[in-house]
N, C-alpha and C positions, 0 to 999 in steps of 0.2 A: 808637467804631469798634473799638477793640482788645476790646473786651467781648463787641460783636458777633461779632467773629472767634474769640475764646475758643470761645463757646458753639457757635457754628458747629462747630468743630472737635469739640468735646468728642463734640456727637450726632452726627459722622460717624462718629469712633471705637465710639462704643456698636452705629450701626447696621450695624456690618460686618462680617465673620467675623473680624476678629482682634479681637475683645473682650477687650482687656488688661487686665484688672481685677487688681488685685494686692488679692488676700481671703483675711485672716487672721481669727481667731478676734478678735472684739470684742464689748463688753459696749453695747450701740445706749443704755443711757442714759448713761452715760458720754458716746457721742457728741453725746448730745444738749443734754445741761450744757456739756460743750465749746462748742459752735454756741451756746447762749445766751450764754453766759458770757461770749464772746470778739466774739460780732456784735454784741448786743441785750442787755449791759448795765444800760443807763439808758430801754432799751425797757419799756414795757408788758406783757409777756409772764408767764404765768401756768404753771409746767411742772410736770407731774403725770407722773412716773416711780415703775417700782415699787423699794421696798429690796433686796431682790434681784436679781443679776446676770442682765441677759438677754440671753446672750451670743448669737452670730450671726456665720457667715461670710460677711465683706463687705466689700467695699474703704472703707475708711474715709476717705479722701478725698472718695471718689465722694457716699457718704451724707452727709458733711460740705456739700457742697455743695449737694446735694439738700434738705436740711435748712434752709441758710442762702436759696435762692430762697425754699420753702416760707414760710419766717417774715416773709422781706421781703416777699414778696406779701403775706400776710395784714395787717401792719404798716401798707404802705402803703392797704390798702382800708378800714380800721378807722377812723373819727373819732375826735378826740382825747376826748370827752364820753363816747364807747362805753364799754364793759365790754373788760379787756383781753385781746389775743390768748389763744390759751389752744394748747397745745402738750404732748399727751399721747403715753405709750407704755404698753401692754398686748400681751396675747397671748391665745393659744391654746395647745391642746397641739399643733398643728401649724403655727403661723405667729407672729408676731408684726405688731402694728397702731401707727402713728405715726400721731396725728390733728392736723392744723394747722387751726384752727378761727379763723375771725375776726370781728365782729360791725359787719362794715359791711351795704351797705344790699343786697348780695345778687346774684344772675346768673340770669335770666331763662331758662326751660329750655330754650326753641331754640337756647340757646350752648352750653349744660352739653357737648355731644357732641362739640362743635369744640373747649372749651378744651388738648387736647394735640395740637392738629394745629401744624405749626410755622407761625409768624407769624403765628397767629388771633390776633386782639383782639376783645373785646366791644364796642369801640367805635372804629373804623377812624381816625377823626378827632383824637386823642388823640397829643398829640405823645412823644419822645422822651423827655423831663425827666418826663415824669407815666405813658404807656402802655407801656415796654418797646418792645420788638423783638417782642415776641409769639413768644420761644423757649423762657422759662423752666420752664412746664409743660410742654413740651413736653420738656427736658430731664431735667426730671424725673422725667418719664414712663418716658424710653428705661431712666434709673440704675436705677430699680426694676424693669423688664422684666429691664434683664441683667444681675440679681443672683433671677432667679425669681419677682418678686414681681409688685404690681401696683398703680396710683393710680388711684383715681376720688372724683371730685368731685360732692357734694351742696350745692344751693345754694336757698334761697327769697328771692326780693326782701322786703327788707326785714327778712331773720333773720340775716343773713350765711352765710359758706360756709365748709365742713370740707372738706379736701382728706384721703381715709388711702391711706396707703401701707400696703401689706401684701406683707412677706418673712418668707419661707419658716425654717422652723426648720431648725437643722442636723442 
């Protein structure tokens, strides 16, 4: 319940004119070593960052967060037998791309459109211990909105599914 109330809170915060994002200059692979390093361990995870710094103005908690759903989901959809998560950063000359990729059995495209609405689930039936709250993309969604960016999900049954984030360069 108190997770629930987290996140509740969290996308009120995002979706409302006082968007208190505290965003300072950070290098996103960095953050993203961090989020593995410290969540996902002794996880499966597979991270493809470039040698060079790719700095970004952005609250770093918020992306931290954003980050650590991203991986949990994909983690949790993945079979243990699968090939492991896979968790990339790239860019542009005008954006930078986080791609969370996972290789379970896939999301059916009548859902793909609803997965960041709040409390959508793919499968309504699906309890608490195994389906979420049906907030987490959607949370993630708002973090990347109110840092300029943007999340959308590609999915085929049976190929698993990349979730990328795409923020803005500075």
């Amino acid at each position: 319940m108190e997770a629930l109330i987290e996140e509740l809170m969290e996308t009120e915060r995002l979706s409302t004119r006082h968007r208190a994002l505290n965003k300072s200059s950070q290098d996103l692979a960095s953050l993203v070593q961090t989020v593995t390093s410290t969540y996902f361990s002794a996880a499966p995870v597979v991270l493809t960052v470039p040698e060079k710094s790719a700095q970004c103005n952005v609250d770093p908690a918020r992306i931290k967060l954003m980050l650590k759903n991203l991986i949990d989901n994909a983690l949790r959809h993945t079979p243990r037998e699968a090939a492991p998560v896979e968790v990339s950063l790239s860019g542009t000359p005008s954006s930078h791309l986080i791609e969370v990729r996972d290789h379970g059995s896939g999301i059916a495209p009548e859902h793909l459109a609803h997965l960041t609405e709040p409390f959508y689930r793919v499968d309504p039936s699906r309890q608490r211990e195994t389906g979420g709250y049906g907030l987490g993309l959607y949370l993630c969604r708002m973090i990347a909105e109110a840092h300029g960016g943007s999340l959308k999900t590609e999915s085929q049954i049976g190929s698993g599914t990349v979730v990328r984030i795409t923020l803005p360069r500075d």
